[in-house]
C-alpha positions as CSV (number, residue, x, y, z in Angstrom):
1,X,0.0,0.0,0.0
2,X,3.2,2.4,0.6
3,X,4.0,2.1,-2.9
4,X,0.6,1.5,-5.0
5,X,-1.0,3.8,-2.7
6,X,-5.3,2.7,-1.7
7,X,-6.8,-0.1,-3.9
8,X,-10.3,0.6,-5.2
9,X,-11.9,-1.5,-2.2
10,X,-10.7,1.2,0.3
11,X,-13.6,3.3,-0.8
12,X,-15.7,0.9,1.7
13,X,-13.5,1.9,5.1
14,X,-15.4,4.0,7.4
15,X,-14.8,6.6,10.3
16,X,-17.0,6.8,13.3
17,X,-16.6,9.8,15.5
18,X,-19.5,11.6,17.0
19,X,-20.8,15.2,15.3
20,X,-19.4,17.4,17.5
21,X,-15.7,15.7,17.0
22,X,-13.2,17.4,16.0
23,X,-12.7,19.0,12.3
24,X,-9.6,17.1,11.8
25,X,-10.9,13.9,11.5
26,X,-12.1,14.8,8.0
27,X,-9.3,16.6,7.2
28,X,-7.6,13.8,8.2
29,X,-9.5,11.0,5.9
30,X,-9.2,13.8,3.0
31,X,-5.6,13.6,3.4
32,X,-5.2,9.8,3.8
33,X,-7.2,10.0,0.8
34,X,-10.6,8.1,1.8
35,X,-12.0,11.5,1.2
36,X,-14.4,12.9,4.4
37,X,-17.3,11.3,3.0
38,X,-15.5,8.4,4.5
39,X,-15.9,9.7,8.0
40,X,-19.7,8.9,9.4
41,X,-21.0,10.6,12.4
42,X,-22.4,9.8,15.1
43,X,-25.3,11.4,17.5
44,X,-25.1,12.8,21.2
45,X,-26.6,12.4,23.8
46,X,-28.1,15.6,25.9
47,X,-24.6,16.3,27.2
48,X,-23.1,16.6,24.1
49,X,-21.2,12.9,24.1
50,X,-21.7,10.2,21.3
51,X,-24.6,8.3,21.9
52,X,-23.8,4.3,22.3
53,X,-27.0,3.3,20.9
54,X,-26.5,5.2,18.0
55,X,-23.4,4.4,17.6
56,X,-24.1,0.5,17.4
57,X,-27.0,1.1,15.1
58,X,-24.4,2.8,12.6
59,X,-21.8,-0.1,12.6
60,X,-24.9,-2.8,11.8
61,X,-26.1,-0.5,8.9
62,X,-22.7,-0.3,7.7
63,X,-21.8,-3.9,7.6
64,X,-25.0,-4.6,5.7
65,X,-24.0,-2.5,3.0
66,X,-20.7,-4.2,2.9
67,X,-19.0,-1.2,4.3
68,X,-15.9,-2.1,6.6
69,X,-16.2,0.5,9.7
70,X,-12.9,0.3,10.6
71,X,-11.8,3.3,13.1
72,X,-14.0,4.8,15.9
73,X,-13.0,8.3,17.3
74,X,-13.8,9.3,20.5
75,X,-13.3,13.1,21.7
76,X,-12.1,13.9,25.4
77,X,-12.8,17.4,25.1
78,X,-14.8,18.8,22.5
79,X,-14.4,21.7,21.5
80,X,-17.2,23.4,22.5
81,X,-18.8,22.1,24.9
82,X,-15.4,20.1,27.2
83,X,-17.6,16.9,26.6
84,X,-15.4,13.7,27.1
85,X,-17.6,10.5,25.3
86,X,-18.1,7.2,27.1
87,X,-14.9,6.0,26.7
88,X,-15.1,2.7,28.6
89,X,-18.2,1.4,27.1
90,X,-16.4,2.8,23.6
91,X,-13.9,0.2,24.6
92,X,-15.9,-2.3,24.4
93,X,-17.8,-2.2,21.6
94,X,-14.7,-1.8,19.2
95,X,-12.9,-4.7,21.1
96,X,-16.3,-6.5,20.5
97,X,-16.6,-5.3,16.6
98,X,-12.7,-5.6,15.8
99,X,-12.1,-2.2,15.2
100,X,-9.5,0.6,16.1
101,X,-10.0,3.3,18.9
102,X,-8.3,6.3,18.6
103,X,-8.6,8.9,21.9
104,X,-8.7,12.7,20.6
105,X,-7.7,13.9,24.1
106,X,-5.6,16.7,22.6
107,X,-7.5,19.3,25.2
108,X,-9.1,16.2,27.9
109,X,-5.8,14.5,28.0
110,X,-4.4,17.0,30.9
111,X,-7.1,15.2,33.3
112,X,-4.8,12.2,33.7
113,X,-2.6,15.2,36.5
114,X,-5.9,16.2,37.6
115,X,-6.5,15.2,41.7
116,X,-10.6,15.7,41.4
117,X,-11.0,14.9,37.5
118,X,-8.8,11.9,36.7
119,X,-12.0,9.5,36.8
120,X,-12.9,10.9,33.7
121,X,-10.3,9.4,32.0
122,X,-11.3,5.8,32.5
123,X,-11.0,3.3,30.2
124,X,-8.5,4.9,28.2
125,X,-5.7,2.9,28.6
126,X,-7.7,0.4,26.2
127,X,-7.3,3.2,23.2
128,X,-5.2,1.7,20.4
129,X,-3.9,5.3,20.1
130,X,-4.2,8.4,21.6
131,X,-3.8,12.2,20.8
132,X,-2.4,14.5,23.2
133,X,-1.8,18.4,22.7
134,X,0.5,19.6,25.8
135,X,-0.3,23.4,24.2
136,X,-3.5,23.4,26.1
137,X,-3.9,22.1,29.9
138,X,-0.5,21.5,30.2
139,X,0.2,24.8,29.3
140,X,3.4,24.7,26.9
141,X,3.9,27.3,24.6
142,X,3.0,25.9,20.5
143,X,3.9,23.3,19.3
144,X,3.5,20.6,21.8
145,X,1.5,17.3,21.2
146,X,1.8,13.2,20.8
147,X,0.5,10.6,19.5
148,X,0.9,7.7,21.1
149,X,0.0,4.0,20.6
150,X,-0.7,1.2,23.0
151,X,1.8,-1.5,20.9
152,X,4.8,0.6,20.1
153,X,5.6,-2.0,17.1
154,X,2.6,0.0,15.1
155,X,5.0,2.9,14.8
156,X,6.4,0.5,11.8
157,X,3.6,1.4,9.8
158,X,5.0,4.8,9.1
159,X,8.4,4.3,9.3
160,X,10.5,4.9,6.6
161,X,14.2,4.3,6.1
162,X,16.8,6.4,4.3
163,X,20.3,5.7,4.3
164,X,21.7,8.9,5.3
165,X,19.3,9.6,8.2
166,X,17.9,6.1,9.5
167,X,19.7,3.1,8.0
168,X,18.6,-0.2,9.5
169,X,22.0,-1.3,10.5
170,X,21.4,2.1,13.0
171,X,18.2,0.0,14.7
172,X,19.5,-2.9,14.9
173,X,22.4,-1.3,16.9
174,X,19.5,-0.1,19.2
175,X,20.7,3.8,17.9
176,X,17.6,5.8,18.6
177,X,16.2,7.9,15.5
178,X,12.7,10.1,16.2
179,X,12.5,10.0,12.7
180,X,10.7,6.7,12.8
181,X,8.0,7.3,14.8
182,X,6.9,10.7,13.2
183,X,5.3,11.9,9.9
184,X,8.1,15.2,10.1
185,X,11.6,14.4,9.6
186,X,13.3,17.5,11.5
187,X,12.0,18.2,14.6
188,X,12.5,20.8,17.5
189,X,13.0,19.2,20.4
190,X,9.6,20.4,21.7
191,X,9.4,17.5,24.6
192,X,12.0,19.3,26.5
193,X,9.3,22.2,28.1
194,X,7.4,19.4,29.1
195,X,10.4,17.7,31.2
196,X,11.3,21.2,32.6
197,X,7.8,22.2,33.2
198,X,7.5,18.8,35.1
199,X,10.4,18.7,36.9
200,X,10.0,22.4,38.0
201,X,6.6,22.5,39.2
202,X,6.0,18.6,39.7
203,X,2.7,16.9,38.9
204,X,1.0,18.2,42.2
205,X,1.1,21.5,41.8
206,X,0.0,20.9,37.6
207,X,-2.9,19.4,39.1
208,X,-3.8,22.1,41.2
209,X,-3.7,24.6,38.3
210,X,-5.6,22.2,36.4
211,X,-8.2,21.9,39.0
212,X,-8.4,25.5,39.7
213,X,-9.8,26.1,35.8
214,X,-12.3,23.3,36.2
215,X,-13.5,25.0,39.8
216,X,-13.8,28.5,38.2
217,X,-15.7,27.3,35.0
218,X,-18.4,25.8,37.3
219,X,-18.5,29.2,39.4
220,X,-18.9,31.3,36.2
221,X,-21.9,28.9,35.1
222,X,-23.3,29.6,38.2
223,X,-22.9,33.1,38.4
224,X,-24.6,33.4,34.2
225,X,-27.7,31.1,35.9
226,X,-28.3,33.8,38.3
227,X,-28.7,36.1,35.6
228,X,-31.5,37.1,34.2
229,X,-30.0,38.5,30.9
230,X,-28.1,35.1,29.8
231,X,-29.1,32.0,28.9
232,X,-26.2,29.3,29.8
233,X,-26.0,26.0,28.3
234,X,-23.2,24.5,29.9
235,X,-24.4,24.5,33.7
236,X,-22.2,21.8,35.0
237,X,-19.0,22.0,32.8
238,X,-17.3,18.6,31.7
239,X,-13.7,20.6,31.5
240,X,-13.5,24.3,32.0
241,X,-15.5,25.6,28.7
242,X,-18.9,27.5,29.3
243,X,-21.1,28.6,26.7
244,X,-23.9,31.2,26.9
245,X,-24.9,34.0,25.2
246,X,-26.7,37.6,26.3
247,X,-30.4,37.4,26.2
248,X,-32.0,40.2,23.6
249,X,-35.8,40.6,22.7
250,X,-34.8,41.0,19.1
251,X,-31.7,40.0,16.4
252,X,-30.1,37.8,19.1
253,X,-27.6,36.0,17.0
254,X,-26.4,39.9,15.5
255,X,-25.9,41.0,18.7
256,X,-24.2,38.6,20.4
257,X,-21.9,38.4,16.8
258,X,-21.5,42.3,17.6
259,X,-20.6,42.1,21.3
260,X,-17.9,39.3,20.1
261,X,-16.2,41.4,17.8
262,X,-16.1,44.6,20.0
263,X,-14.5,43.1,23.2
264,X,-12.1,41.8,20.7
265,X,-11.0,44.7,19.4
266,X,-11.1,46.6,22.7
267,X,-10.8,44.7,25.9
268,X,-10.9,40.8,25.7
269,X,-10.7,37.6,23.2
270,X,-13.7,35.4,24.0
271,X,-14.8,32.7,22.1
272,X,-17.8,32.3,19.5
273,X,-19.4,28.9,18.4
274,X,-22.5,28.0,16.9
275,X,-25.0,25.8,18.1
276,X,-28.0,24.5,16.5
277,X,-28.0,27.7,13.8
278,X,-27.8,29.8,17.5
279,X,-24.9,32.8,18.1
280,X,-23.0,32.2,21.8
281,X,-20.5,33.2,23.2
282,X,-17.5,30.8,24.9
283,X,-15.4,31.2,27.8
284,X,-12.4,29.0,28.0
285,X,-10.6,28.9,31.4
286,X,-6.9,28.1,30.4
287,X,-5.1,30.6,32.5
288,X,-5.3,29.5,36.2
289,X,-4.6,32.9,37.8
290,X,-8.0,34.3,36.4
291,X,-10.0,34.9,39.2
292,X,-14.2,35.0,39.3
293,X,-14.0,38.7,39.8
294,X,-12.0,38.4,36.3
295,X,-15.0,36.8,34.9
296,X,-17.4,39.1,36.5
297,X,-15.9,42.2,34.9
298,X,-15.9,41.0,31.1
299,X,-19.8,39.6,31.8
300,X,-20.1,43.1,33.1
301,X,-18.8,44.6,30.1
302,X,-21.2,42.1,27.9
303,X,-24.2,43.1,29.0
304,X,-23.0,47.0,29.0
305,X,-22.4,45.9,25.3
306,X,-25.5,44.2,25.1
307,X,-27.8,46.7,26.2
308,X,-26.1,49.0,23.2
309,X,-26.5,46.5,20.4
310,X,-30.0,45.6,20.9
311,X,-31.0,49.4,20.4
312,X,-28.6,49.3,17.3
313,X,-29.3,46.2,15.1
């Protein structure tokens, strides 16, 4: 397949990952070249995870069409919303239908320091690989991630040798070479603010920081709930993401789209998504020295802004 590149057949492989995974799992299958057609999605639940039930009904209907589902994707942290899916039962069911499970826990994957949080992560030691971006809860500065794989032999798969950089006699001297276990052939040796980081502050202390985000995002969703002029969707945050959005009698997508743009240009960089055709906003609690008074101010600031736009639009 390295050299011929994907025989016709390959236009039956499938992709399961729920609908609020990440982008990058089509962009992936467009550049493996299964196209993103190839990637099916799956349902969630009322909390935003992929739906089990769902997801079973899927791989039947596949396999009766002589399709050959042959990767599930499960998100510790979407994007939005912080929602990790089931991952244990996920487990299961591709141990019981043969098929590989990749863990996107490029923002999630952080829980594994966390002291109150860690639970969450259950089951994932069962992943045949896993995603991790150390840019986001671990705080490093770009880029940072890995991919790793529970049997260490599947690396082979995209290892390539040349005889300048990697020849085989090197390996079988046991002379470590990066290059075979990566897709880039020069690399910065980004690992290296991980092990200071680490050793500096020690896992303890990570896991306070960690926990400290989580804490405040369930204080600022309880805060928006007392108020009478925002509607809050994310009432008891997965991670440390809360959506909501400012409450207007009229043009409520323009004006929180309005409200977006101006703190941006003039006082702070909060998030927008879009849910169900809807405008809201998106705090993301990253930085672990933001206090609730923090918050307080720029919600203070949104309904200031608020109040202006819905006269305006």
């Amino acid at each position: 397949m390295k050299q011929s590149g994907l025989p016709a057949q390959f236009n039956r492989m499938r992709i399961l990952c729920s609908e609020s995974a990440h982008f990058t799992v089509k962009k992936s299958a467009a550049q493996l070249g299964l196209g993103e057609n190839a990637v099916i999605t799956v349902q969630t639940d009322e909390n935003h995870r992929m739906s089990l039930s769902h997801l079973r009904s899927k791989i039947a209907e596949m396999k009766s069409e002589g399709l050959v589902p042959f990767l599930i994707v499960g998100t510790c942290g979407t994007t939005d919303f912080g929602s990790i899916d089931p991952i244990q039962e996920l487990a299961v069911i591709a141990k019981e239908e043969n098929i590989w499970l990749h863990i996107d826990a490029a923002f999630g994957g952080a829980l594994i320091l966390s002291h109150s949080h860690r639970e969450k992560l259950n089951g994932i030691h069962q992943a045949n690989s896993i995603t991790v971006d150390f840019h986001k809860l671990f705080y490093q500065p770009i880029s940072c991630g890995a991919f790793l794989l529970k049997n260490g032999k599947h690396f082979n798969l995209m290892n390539h040798v040349a005889d300048y950089l990697n020849p085989e006699e090197d390996r079988d001297e046991g002379i470590l070479n990066l290059v075979s276990k990566s897709t880039q052939t020069t690399r910065r040796f980004d690992s290296l603010k991980l092990y200071l980081s680490l050793k500096t502050i020690g896992t303890n202390l990570f896991a306070r920081l960690i926990d400290s985000t989580f804490e405040l995002a369930t204080d600022v969703a309880d805060y928006l709930s007392e108020q009478n002029d925002f509607e809050v969707l994310t009432k008891e945050p997965e991670l440390n993401t809360v959506v909501f959005r400012y409450v207007s009698d009229q043009e409520i997508n323009q004006v929180n789209r309005n409200i977006q743009q101006e703190l941006y240009h003039s006082y702070a960089a909060i998030a927008k998504t879009t849910i169900d055709g809807q405008n809201y906003l998106k705090f993301t609690m990253l930085n672990p020295r933001t206090t609730l008074k923090d918050v307080i101010d720029i919600i203070d600031r949104i309904r200031v802004l608020g109040e202006k736009w819905r006269k305006h639009v």
